[in-house]
C-alpha positions in Angstrom: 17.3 -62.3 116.4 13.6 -61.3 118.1 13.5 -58.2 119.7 12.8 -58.7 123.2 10.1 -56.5 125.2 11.4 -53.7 126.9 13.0 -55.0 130.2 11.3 -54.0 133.2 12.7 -56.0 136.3 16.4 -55.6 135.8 17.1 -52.6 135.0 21.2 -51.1 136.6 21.9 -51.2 139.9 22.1 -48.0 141.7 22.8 -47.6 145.6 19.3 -47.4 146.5 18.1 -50.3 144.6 21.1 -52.4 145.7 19.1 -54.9 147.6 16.2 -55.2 144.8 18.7 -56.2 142.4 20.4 -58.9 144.4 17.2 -60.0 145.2 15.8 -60.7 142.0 14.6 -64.4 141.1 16.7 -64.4 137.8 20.2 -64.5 137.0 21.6 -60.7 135.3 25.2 -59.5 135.1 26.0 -56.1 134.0 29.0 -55.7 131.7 31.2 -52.8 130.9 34.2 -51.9 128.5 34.9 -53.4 125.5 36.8 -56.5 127.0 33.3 -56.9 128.7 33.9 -57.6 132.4 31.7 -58.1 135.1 30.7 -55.3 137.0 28.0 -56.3 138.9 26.3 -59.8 139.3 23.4 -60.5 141.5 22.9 -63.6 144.1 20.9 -65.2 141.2 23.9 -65.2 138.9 26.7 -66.2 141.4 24.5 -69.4 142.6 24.2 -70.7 139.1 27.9 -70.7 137.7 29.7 -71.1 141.4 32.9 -71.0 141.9 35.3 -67.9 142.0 33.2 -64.9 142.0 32.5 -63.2 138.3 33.1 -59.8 139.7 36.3 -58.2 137.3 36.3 -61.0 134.5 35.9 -61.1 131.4 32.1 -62.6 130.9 33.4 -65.6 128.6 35.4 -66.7 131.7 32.7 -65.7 134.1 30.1 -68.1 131.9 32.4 -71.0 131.0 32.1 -72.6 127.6 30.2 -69.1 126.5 31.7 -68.8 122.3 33.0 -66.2 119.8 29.0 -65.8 118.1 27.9 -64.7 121.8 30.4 -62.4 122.5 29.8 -60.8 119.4 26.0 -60.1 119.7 27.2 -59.0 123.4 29.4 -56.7 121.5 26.9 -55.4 119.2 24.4 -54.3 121.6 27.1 -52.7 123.9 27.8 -50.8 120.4 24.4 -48.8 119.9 22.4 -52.1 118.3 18.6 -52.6 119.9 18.2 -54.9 122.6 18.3 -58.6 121.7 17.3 -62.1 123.0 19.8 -65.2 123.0 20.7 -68.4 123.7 23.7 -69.2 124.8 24.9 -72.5 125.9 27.3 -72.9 128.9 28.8 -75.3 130.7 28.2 -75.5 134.6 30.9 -77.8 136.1 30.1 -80.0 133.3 26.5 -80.0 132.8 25.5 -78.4 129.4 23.1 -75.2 130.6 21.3 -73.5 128.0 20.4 -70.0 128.9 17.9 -67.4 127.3 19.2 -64.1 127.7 18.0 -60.4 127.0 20.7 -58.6 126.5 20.5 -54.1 127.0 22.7 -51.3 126.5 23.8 -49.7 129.6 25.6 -46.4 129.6 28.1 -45.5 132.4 30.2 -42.5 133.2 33.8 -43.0 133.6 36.9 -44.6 131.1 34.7 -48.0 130.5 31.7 -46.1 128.7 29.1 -48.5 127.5 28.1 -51.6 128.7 25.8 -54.2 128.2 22.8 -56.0 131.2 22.2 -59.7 131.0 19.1 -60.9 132.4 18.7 -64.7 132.2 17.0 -67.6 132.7 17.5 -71.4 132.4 15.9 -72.8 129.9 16.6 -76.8 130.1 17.3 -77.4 133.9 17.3 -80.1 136.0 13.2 -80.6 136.7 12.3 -78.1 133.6 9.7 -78.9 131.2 12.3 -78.7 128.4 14.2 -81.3 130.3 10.9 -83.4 130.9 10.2 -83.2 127.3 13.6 -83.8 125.9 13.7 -87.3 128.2 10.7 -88.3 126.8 11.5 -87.2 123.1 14.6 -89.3 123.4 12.7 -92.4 125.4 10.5 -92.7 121.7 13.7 -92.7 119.5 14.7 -95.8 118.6 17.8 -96.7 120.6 19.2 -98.7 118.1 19.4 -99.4 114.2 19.4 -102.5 112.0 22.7 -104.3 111.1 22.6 -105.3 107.3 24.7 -107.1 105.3 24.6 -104.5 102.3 24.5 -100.8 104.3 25.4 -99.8 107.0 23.0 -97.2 108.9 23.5 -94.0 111.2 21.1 -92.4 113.2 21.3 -89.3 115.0 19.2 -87.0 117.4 20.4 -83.7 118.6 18.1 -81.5 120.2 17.7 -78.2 120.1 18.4 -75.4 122.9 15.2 -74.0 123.1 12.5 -75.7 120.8 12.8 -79.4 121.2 10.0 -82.5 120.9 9.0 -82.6 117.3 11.6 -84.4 115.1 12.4 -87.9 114.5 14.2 -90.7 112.3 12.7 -94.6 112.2 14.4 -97.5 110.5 11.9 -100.5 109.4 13.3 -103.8 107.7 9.9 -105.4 106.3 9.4 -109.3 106.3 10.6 -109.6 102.8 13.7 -107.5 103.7 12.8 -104.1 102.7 14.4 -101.2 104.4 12.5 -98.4 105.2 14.0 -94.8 106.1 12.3 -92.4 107.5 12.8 -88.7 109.0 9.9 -86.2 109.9 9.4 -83.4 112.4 5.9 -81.6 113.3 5.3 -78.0 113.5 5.9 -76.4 117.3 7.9 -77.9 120.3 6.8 -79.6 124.2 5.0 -82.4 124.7 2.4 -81.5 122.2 5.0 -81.8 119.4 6.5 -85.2 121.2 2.9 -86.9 121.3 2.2 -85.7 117.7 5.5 -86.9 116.8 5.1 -90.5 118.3 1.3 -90.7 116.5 2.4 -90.5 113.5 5.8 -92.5 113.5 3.9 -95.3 114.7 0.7 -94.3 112.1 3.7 -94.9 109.3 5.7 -97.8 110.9 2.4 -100.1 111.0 1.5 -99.1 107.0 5.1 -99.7 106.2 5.4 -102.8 108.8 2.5 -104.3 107.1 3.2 -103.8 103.3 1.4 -100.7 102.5 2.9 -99.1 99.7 4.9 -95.6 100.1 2.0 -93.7 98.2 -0.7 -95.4 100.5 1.3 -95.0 103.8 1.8 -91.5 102.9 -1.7 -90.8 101.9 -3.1 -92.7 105.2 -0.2 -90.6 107.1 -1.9 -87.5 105.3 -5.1 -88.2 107.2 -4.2 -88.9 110.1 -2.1 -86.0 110.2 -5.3 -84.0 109.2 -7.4 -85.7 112.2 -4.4 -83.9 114.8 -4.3 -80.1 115.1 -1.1 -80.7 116.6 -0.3 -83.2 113.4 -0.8 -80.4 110.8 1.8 -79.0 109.1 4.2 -82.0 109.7 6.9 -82.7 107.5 8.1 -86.3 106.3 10.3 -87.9 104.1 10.2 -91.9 103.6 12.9 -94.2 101.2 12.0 -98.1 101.0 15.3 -99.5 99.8 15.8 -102.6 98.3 18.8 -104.1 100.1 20.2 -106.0 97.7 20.0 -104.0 94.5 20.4 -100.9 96.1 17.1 -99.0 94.0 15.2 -97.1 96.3 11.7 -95.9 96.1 11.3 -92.1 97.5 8.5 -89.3 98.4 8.7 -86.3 101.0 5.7 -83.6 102.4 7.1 -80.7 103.8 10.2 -81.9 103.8 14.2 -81.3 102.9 15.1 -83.5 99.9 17.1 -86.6 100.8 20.6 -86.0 99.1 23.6 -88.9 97.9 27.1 -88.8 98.7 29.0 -89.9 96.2 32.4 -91.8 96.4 33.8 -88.8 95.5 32.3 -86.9 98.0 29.8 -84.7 96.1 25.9 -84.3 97.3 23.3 -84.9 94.7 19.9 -83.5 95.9 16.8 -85.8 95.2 14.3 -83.1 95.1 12.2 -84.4 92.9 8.1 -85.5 93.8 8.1 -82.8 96.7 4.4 -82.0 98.3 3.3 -79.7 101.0 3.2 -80.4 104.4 1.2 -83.1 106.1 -2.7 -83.0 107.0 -3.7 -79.3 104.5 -5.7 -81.2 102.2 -2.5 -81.0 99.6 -1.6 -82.7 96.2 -0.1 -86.3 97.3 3.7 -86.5 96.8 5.1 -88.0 93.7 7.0 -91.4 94.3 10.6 -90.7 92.7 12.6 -94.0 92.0 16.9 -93.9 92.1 19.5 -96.4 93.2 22.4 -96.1 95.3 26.0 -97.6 94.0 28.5 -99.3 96.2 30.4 -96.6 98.2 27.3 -94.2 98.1 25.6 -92.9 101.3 21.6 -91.6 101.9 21.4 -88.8 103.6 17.7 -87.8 105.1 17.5 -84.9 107.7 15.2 -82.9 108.7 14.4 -79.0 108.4 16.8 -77.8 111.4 19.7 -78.8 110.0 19.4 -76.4 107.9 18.5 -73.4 109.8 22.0 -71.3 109.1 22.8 -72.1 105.7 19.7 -73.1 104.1 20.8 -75.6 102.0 23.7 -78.2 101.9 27.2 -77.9 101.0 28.0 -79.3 96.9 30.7 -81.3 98.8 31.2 -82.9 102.0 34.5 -84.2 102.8 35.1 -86.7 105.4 38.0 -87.4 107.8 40.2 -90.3 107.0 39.9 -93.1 109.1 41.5 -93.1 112.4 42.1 -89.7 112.3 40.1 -89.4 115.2 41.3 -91.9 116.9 42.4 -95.8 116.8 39.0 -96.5 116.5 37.8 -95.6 112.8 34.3 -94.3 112.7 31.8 -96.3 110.0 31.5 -94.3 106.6 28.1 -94.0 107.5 29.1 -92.8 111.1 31.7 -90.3 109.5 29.4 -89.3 107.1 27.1 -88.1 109.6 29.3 -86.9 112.2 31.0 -84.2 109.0 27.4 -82.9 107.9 26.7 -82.3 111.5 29.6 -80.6 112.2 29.2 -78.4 109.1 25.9 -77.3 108.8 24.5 -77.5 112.9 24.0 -73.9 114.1 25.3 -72.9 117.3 23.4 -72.9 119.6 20.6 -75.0 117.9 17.3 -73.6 118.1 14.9 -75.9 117.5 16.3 -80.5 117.3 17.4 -82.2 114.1 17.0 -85.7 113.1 19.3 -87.3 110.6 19.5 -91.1 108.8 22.5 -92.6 106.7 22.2 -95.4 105.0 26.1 -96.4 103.5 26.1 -99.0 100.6 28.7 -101.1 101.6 31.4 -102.1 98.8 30.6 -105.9 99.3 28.5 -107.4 101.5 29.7 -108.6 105.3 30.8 -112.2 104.5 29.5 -115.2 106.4 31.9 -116.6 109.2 32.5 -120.3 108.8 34.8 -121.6 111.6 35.7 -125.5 113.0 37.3 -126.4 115.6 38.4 -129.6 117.4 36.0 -130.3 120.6 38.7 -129.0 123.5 37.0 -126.6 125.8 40.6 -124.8 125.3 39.7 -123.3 121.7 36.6 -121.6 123.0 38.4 -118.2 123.8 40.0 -119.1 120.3 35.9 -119.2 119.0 34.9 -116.1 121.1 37.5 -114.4 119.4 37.2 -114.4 116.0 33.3 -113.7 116.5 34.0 -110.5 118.8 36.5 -108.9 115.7 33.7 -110.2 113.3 30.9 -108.1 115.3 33.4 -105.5 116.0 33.7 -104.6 112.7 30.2 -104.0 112.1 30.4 -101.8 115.3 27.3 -103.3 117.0 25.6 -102.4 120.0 26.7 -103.6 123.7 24.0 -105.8 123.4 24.5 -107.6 120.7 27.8 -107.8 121.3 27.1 -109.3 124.8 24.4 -111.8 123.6 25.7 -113.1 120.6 29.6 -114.5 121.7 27.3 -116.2 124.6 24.4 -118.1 122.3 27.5 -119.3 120.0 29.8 -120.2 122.7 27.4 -121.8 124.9 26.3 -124.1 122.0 30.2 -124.9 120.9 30.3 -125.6 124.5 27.8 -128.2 124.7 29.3 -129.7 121.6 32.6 -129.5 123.3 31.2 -131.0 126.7 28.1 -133.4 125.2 28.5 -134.3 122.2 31.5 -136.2 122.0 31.3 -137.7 125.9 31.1 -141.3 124.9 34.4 -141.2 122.6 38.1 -141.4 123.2 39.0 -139.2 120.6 37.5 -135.6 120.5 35.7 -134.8 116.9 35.0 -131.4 115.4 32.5 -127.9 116.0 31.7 -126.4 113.2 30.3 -123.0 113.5 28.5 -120.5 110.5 27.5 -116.6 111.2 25.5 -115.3 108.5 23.9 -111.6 108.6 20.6 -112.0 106.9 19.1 -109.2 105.0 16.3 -108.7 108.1 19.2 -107.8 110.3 18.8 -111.0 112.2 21.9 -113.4 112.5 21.7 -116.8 111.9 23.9 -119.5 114.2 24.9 -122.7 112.8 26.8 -125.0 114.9 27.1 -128.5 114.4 28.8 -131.4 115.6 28.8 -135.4 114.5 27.8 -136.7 118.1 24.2 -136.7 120.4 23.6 -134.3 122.4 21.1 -134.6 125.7 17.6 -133.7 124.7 17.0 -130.5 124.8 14.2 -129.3 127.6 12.7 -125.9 125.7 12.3 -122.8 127.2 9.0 -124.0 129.6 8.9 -124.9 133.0 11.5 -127.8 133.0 14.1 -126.0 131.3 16.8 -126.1 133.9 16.8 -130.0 133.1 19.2 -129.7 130.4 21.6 -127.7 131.9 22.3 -123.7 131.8 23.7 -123.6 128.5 20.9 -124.1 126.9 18.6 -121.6 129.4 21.4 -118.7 128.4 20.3 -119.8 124.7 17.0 -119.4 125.0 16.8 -116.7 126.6 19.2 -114.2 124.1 17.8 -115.8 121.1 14.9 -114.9 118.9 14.3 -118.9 118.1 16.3 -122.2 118.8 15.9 -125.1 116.5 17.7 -128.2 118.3 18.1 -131.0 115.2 19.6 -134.4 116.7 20.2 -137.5 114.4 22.0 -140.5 114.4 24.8 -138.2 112.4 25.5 -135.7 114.4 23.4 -132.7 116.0 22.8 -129.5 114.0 21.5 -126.4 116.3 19.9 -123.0 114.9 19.9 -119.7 116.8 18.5 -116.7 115.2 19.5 -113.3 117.3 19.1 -109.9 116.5 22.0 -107.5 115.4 21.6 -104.0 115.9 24.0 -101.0 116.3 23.8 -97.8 118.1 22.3 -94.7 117.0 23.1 -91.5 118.9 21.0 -89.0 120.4 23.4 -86.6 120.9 26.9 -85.3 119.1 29.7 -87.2 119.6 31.5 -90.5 118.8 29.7 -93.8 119.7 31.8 -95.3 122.4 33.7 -98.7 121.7 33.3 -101.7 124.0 34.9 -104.2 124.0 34.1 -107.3 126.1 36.3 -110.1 125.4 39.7 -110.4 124.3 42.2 -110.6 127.7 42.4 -113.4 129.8 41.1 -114.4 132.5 43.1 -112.5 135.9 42.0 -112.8 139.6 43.5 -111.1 142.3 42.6 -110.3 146.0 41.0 -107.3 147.7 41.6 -107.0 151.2 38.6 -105.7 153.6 36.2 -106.8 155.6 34.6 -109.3 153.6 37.9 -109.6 151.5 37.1 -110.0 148.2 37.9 -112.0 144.8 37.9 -108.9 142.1 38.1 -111.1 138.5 38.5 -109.8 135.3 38.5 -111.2 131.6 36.4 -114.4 130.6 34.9 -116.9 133.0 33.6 -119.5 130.8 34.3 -123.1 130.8 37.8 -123.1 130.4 38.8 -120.6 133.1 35.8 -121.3 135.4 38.4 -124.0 137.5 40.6 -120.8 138.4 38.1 -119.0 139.8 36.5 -121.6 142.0 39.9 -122.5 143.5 39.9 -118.7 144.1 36.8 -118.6 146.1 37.3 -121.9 148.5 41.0 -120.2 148.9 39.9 -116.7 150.3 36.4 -117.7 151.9 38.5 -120.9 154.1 36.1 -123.8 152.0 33.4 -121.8 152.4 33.2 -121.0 155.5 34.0 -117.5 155.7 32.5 -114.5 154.3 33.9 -113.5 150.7 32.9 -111.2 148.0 33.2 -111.9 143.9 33.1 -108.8 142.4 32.3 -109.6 138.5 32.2 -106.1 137.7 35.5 -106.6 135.4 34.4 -109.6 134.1 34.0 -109.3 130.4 32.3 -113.3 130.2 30.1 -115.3 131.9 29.5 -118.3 130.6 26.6 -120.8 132.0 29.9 -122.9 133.3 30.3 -119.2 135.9 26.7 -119.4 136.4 26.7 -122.8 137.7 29.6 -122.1 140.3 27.7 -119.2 141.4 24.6 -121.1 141.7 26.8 -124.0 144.1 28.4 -121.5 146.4 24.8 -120.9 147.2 25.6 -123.8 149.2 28.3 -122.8 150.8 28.2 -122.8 154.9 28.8 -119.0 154.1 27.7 -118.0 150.7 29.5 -115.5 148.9 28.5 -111.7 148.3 28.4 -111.8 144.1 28.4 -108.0 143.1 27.6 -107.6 139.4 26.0 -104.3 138.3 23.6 -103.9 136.2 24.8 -102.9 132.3 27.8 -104.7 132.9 28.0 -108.5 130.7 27.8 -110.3 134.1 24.7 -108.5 135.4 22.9 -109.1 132.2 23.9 -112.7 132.8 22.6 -113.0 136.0 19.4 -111.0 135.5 18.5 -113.0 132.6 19.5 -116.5 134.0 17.1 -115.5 137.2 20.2 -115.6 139.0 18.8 -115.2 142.9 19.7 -116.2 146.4 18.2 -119.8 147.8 15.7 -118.9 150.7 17.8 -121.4 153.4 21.3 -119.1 153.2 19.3 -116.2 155.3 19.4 -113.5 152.8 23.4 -113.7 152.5 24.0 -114.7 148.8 22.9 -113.0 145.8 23.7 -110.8 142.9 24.0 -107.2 143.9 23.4 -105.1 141.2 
């Protein structure tokens, strides 16, 4: 700990500077006795914890959430030690407040002795520059990672209590499939760092984007670096991983050494081809070459992580799965999580970036499904896909997009393809997770299909399956013969990275059927929840004419709950537009059925007088 300047503002209360004291702008508690009760606290310090007044409690109950390491430094300087500075980190009706505290020896007469004065100040409040800095850190960090067929990846941001803007983690899959890890943090904290830090992320993304090799990217990063006062000094480290072998090309400036977890749970440091810090006309890093086995994870972090032990553990066990939980974390999740929770210093002062990369123990298999054209095996469809993205833990919105392109397309098969038969033929569907981290759609069917209208200005001519289609996927390849019609969709997949500790939350949006039930109020309301797609989209409509009178009455559909909407739901919605008296459709934003709607254009025709239309 820093030794703090000699506190001039708060010093103890006496009678006659009662009113100075309550008056002052910062927060400062005076402590006394070894149990370390409040004895005094000023206006400053009762507005910003609220509740029951501090006066007589111990201070780890008159600063919730305040831990044994703060009490003990509290302790210290109430035992003769020289005035300190801290951070502590408290919780304030459940907002995480971190606080920078100078703590003093006091001396009192009387059976409590010694005591100790706490003068703080806020350091990451509502409207700080901390705050405004940390938003924007987190704005540049990618959101999401890859999903690959041969690792699985973890990302994870924590920023730190004080010092925060500087670090970072990126994830690049080149065009020939390439993967590309990097973590890196530059020297000082703000906005500075955070505009430093986003110059040269994107200086190495474009180099590595592009094909650049690791010793030129990191030789063009060098410069650039050089070109930046706020650039010097950075520290990086970059793997390029062949995804299917699993040999890995790796260099680092300034930078921890990436480390392997092996199956056994053992860390084996790659600190090899080390170089000096970015932009100080330095020897260039040596490119070191190694290969990850089945069952191994990457670990890359960066400098913070290890500002209380100095170096990593020779072992890092991991929970078993579901001992957290039904929900098993990933390994490369778990992996994570446990070095976090080992090695992070509380409170953290400055962030820390991390990257895992887990080689799986087999690649995730394609899905191959068929099915005979009855709109009736669609949830069966939407089913099997949802446990097949679920177990690669994807983010909400893949795992909102993706069970729409394929069902949409089984359900123009189902509805199209087959139309001029008696007897219904057979969907086929294949799901294949391509080394990019795109998925590839397959479905198929031996009948025509309408021709399909693109995604241009006539779109809407070939019916709102297709619009959903276009609009989630990365391409669409229509193929129509006189065989049958063969349609390719190419979506991303990507999965959550987390900027802050703590378990990634599970979502799951399909899997229940479909229930409606009535709200009473004035509009009542239809309140559905489970799928509407084109198998359940009958129930609801009868719902609607029954609680709006045929239309003629005001109703509300409140797809909040609703964990599908198909282009069959968008179509009703689109025709009670016409209603005499169009219904109120509330479906907020984040939720699958706003995302619907806000892609589909969903809106209100001009003639109903403003009375239909999503709310979100």
């Amino acid at each position: 700990m820093t030794r703090p300047p000699e506190p001039t503002a708060a010093r103890a209360p006496d009678p006659s500077g009662a009113a100075a004291f309550e008056d002052l702008p910062t927060p400062v508690w005076e402590t006394t006795g070894p149990d370390h009760r409040v004895g005094t606290a000023n206006r400053a310090a009762r507005e910003l914890v609220g509740g029951p007044s501090p006066l007589g409690r111990p201070l780890h109950r008159a600063l919730p959430g305040l831990d044994a390491d703060a009490l003990a430094r509290v302790a210290a300087v109430r035992a003769g030690g020289a005035p300190e500075r801290v951070v502590w980190v408290i919780d304030l009706d459940g907002r995480r407040a971190v606080l920078e505290a100078d703590l003093v020896p006091v001396a009192r007469p009387g059976p409590d002795g010694a005591g100790v004065l706490v003068q703080a100040r806020e350091v990451d409040g509502p409207g700080s520059d901390r705050a405004a800095t940390r938003t924007a850190q987190q704005a540049l960090l990618p959101g999401t990672l890859p999903v690959l067929p041969g690792f699985e990846l973890a990302g994870r941001y924590v920023p730190g209590a004080v010092a925060t803007g500087g670090d970072w983690f990126d994830v690049v899959v080149t065009d020939d499939g390439a993967v590309v890890l990097q973590t890196g943090d530059v020297v000082g904290d703000g906005p500075a760092a955070a505009a430093a830090m986003a110059s040269l992320r994107a200086v190495l993304r474009t180099a590595l984007a592009e094909g650049t090799g690791l010793a030129d990217a990191l030789a063009l990063l060098d410069r650039a670096a050089g070109r930046d006062a706020d650039g010097r000094g950075a520290a990086v480290c970059v793997v390029v991983l062949d995804p299917t072998t699993g040999a890995f090309a790796h260099a680092r400036c300034g930078h921890p050494a990436p480390a392997v977890r092996g199956v056994d749970g053992a860390l084996r440091l790659l600190d090899a081809g080390g170089a000096p810090p970015l932009g100080l006309d330095a020897a260039p890093p040596v490119v070191d070459h190694d290969r990850l086995e089945p069952g191994e994870t990457l670990l890359l972090h960066t400098r913070g992580l290890l500002a209380r032990t100095g170096a990593l553990p020779a072992a890092l066990p991991v929970p078993a799965p579901g001992a957290h939980g039904p929900r098993a974390a990933g390994p490369a999740d778990a992996v994570s999580d446990a070095l976090l929770g080992a090695l992070l210093p509380r409170p953290l002062d400055g962030d820390v970036a991390l990257l895992a990369a887990h080689r799986r123990d087999e690649p995730v298999r394609e899905l191959l499904l068929a099915m005979p054209a009855d709109v009736g095996r669609l949830g069966d469809l939407r089913e099997r896909l949802t446990a097949w993205l679920d177990a690669l833990d994807v983010a909400v919105e893949t795992l909102t997009a993706l069970p729409l392109v394929v069902t949409e397309l089984a359900s123009n098969a189902v509805e199209h393809a087959y139309a001029d038969v008696d007897a219904p033929g057979e969907v086929r569907v294949s799901v294949v997770l391509e080394r990019t981290g795109d998925v590839r759609v397959v479905v198929e069917d031996d009948g025509r299909w309408r021709p399909d209208p693109g995604p241009g200005p006539d779109r809407h001519a070939g019916g709102l399956g297709l619009v959903v289609v276009h609009e989630l996927a990365r391409t669409v390849d229509i193929d129509t013969g006189s065989s049958g019609t063969r349609v390719t969709a190419v979506c991303a997949a990507r999965r959550p990275a987390v900027v802050s500790r703590g378990a990634v939350p599970a979502l799951r949006i399909v899997g229940d059927p479909l229930t409606l039930h009535d709200r009473p109020g004035t509009p009542p309301a239809v309140v559905v929840a489970g799928p509407v797609d084109t198998a359940t989209v009958a129930q609801l409509r009868a719902a609607v004419l029954r609680v709006s009178a045929g239309g003629t009455r005001p109703v509300v559909v409140d797809l909040t709950a609703a964990t599908v909407l198909s282009s069959a739901g968008v179509r009703l919605l689109h025709e009670t537009t016409g209603f005499p008296v169009p219904p109120q459709v509330v479906a907020p934003g984040g939720t699958p059925s706003g995302e619907v709607l806000r892609m589909t254009g969903f809106t209100r025709r001009p003639d109903t007088g403003g009375r239909s239309g999503a709310r979100t």
